[in-house]
C-alpha positions as CSV (number, residue, x, y, z in Angstrom):
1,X,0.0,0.0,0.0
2,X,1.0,3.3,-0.7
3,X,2.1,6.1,1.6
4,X,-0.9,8.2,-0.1
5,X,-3.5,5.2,0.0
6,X,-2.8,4.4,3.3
7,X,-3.2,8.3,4.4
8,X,-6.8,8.2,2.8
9,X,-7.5,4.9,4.7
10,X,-6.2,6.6,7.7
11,X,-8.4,9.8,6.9
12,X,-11.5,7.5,6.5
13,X,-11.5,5.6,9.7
14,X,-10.9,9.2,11.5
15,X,-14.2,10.4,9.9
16,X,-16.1,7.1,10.5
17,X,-14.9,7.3,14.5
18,X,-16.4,11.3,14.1
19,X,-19.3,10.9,13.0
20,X,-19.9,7.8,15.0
21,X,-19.1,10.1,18.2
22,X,-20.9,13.3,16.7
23,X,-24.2,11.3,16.8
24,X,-23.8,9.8,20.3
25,X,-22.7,13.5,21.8
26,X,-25.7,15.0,19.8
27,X,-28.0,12.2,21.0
28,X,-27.4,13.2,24.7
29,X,-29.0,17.1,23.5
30,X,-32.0,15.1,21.5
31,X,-34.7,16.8,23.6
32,X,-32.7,20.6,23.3
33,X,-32.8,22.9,20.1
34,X,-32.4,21.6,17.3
35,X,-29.1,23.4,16.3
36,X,-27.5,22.7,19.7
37,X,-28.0,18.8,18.9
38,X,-25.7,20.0,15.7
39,X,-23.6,22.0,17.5
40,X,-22.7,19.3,19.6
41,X,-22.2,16.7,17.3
42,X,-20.3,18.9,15.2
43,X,-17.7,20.0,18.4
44,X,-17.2,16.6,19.4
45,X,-16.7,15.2,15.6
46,X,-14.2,18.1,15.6
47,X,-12.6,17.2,18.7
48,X,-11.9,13.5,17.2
49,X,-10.2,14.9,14.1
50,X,-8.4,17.1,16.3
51,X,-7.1,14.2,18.7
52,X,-6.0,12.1,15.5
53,X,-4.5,15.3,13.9
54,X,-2.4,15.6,16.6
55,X,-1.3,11.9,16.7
56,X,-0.5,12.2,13.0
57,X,1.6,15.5,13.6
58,X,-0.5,16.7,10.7
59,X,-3.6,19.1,11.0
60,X,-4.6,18.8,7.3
61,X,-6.2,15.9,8.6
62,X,-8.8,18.3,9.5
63,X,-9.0,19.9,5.6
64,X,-12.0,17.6,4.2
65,X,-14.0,18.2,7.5
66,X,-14.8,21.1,6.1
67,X,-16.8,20.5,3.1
68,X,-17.6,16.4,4.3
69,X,-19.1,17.1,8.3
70,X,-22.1,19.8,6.2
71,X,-23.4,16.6,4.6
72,X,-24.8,14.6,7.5
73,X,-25.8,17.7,8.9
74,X,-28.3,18.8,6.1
75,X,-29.9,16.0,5.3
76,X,-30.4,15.5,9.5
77,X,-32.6,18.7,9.6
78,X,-33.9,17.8,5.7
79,X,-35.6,14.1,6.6
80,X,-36.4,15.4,10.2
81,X,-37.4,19.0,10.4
82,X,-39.0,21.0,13.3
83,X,-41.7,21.6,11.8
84,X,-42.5,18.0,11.1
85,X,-43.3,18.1,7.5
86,X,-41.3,17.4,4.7
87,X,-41.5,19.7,1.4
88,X,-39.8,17.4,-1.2
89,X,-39.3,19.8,-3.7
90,X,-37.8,22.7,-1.2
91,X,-35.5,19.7,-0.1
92,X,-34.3,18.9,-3.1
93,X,-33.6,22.5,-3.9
94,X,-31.5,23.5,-1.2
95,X,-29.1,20.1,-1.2
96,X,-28.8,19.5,-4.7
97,X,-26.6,22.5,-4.3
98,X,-25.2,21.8,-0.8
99,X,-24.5,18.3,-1.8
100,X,-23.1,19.4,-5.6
101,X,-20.9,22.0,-3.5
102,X,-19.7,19.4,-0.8
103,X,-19.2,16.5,-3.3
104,X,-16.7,18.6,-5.3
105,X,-14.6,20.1,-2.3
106,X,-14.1,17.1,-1.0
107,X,-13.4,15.5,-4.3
108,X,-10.9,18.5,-5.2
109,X,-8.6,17.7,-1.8
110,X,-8.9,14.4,-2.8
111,X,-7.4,14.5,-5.6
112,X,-4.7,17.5,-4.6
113,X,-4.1,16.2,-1.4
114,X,-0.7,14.1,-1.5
115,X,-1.2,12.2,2.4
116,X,-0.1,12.5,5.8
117,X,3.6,13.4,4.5
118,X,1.9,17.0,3.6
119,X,0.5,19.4,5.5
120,X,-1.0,22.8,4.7
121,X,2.1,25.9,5.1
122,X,-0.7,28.0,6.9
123,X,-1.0,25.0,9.2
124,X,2.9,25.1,9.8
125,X,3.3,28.7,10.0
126,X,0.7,28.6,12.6
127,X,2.1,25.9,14.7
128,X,5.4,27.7,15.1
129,X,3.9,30.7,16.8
130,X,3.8,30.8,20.9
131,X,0.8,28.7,22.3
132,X,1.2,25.8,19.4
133,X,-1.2,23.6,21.0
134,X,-3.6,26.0,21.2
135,X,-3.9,27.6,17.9
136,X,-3.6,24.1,16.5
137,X,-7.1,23.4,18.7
138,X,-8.7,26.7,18.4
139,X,-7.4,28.2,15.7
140,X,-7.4,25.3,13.0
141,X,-9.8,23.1,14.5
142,X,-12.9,24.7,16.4
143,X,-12.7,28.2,14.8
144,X,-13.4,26.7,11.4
145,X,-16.0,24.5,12.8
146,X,-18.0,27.2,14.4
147,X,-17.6,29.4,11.2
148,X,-19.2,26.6,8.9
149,X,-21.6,25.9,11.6
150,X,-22.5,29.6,11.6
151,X,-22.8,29.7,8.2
152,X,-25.0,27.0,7.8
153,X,-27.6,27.9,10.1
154,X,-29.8,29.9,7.5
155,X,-30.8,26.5,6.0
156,X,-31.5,25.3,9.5
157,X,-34.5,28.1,9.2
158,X,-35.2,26.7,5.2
159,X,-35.5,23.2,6.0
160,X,-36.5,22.5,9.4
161,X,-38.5,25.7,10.5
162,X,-40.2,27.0,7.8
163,X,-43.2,25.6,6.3
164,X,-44.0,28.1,3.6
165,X,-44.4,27.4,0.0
166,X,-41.7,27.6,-2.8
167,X,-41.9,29.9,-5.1
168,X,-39.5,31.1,-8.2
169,X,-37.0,32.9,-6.1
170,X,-36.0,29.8,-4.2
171,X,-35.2,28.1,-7.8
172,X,-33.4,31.3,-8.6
173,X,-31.5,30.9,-5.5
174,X,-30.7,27.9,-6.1
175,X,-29.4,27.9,-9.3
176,X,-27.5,30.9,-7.8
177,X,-25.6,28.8,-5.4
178,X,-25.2,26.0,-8.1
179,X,-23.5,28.5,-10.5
180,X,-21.5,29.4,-7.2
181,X,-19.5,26.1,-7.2
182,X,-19.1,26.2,-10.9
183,X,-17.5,28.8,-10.7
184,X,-15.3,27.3,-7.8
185,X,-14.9,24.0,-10.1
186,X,-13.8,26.1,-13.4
187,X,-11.5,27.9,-11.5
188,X,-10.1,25.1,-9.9
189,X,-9.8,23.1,-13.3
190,X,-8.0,26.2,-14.6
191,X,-5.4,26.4,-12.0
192,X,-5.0,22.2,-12.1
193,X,-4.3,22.5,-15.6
194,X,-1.7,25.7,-15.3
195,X,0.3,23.6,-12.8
196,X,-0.1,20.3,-14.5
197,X,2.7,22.3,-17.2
198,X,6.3,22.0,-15.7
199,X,7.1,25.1,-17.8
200,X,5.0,27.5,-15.7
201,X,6.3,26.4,-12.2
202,X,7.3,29.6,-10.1
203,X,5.0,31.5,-12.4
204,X,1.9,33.4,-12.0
205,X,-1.3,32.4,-13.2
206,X,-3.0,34.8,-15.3
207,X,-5.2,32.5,-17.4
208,X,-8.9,32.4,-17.7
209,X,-10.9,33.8,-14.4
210,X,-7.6,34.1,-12.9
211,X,-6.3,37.3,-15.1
212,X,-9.5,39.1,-13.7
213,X,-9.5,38.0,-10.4
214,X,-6.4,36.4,-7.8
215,X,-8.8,34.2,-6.2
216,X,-11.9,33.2,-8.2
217,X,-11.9,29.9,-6.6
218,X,-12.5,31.7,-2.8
219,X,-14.8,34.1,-4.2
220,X,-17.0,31.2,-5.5
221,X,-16.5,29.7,-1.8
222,X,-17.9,33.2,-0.2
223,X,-20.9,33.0,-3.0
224,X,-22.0,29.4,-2.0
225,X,-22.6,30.6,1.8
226,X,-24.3,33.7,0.5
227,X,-26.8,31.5,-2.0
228,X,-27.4,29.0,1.4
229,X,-28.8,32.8,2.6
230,X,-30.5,33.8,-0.6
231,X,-32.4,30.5,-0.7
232,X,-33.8,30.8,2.9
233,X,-34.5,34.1,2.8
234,X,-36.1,33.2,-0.8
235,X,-38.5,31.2,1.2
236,X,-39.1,33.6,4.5
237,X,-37.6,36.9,4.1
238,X,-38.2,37.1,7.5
239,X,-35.4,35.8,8.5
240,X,-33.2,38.6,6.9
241,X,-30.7,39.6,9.5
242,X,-29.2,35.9,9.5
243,X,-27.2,38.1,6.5
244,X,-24.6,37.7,9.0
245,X,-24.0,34.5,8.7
246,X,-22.7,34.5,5.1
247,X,-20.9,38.0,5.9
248,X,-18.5,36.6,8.6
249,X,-17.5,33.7,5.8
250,X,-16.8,36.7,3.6
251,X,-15.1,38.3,6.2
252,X,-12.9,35.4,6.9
253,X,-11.7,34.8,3.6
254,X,-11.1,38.6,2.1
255,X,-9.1,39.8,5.6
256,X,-7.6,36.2,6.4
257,X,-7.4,33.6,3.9
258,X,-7.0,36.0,0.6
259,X,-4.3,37.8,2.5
260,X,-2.3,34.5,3.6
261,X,-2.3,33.3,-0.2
262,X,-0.8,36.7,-1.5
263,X,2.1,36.9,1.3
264,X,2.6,33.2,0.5
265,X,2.5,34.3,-3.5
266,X,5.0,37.5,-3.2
267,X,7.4,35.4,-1.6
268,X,7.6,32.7,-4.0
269,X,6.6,34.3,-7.4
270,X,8.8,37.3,-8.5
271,X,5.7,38.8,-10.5
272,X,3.1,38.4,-8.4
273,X,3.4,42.0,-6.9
274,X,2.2,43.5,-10.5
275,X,0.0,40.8,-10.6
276,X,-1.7,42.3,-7.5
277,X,-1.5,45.6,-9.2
278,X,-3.8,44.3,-12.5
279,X,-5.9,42.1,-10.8
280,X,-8.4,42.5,-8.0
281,X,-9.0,39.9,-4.4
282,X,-11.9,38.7,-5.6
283,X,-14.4,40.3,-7.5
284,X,-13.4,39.3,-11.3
285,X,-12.9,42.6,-13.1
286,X,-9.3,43.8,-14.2
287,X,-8.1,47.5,-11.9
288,X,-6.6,48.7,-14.6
């Protein structure tokens, strides 16, 4: 067996042990709100791939939590709502997206990651601050959690709360947050293919949505969590100040994530500073 094989089969028992302890935690809340029962699964599932993270001396372990541990959750509050009834064609709405957009993140580490032998630089530049053991908890384990447990919760109010009727909007939204992880998938592909040529290593890519925008793959990221808004407030608007849900995603990825890409990028690539110049964060449209 492979080094790489046997990091996936290592990787797979982890997330079979989570989610086996995520439900007994959450089953100990059954009779509390809803989202706390999630909450708590989700913690303890976190704490699991935290434990075998540290074990491993690799906290990428925790990389395909991100888009696999959303899966269980929506379809738990899809096939067993508050409200008690089920409205098939709102259900298959919302996940067709969640599911399209969780399917191909998970598929896309899977097939970047390279095992156990790798682990993320952000990870290592982390570690090697004061208080290792504590940003490697906080910071790389539970701080993510909560954020994608934040952002999730509008759907919370779609599937399991709500009861009204869909109408066009919520297709619209939908197809909105579908066309989110396209984007995310072309850009992806784009970059994959850039890299796949040994001629353009320690080059900048300026190809495709990349010469109009440095991160087209994040900004299709920040779009999916606002479309998971857009399509419950589609249904109840409601529930419009949950806005802030989606916005602390957005938040997290302009001020944190965009920003630890570039430094990586002006340190390695000679031209990316004028690439920064010509080419905007995230929004795809050239400055100048």
């Amino acid at each position: 067996m492979t080094n790489r094989a046997k990091s996936f089969l290592i990787t797979g028992v982890v997330y079979i042990v989570a989610l086996v302890v995520a439900i007994a935690a959450a089953y100990q809340f059954i009779d509390a709100h809803q989202w706390l029962v999630i909450l708590t699964g989700h913690l303890f599932a976190t704490l699991v791939v935290f434990v075998s993270s540290r074990i491993y001396k690799n906290s990428s372990l925790y990389d395909p939590f991100w888009s696999v541990a959303p899966i269980p959750i929506a379809i738990y509050i899809a096939l067993w709502p508050e409200s008690s009834e089920i409205n098939l064609e709102k259900v298959i709405l919302i996940l067709i997206p969640v599911m399209y957009w969780a399917l191909r993140l998970t598929i896309n580490w899977m097939r970047d990651w390279d095992g156990l032998e790798h682990e993320d630089f952000r990870y290592i530049d982390l570690k090697a601050k004061p208080f290792a053991f504590l940003i490697d908890l906080f910071g790389i384990h539970i701080y993510p959690t909560l954020q994608v447990n934040l952002s999730l919760f509008p759907i919370y109010y779609a599937l399991s709360v709500s009861t009204n009727e869909v109408g066009i909007l919520l297709y619209l939204a939908s197809l909105f947050t579908v066309l989110a992880v396209t984007l995310e998938l072309v850009a992806d592909e784009q970059m994959r293919k850039f890299r796949s040529n040994v001629s353009n290593k320690g080059k900048t890519m300026r190809q495709g949505l990349w010469s109009y925008s440095r991160h087209p793959n994040y900004l299709g990221e920040i779009l999916f969590w606002w479309g998971l808004y857009f399509m419950t407030i589609s249904i109840d608007i409601n529930y419009w100040y949950l806005f802030i849900c989606p916005l602390i995603m957005n938040l997290m990825f302009s001020l944190i994530t965009c920003q630890m890409m570039d430094n990586r990028s002006l340190e390695r690539r000679p031209d990316y500073a004028d690439y920064m110049k010509s080419t905007r964060q995230l929004i795809i449209w050239r400055s100048n």
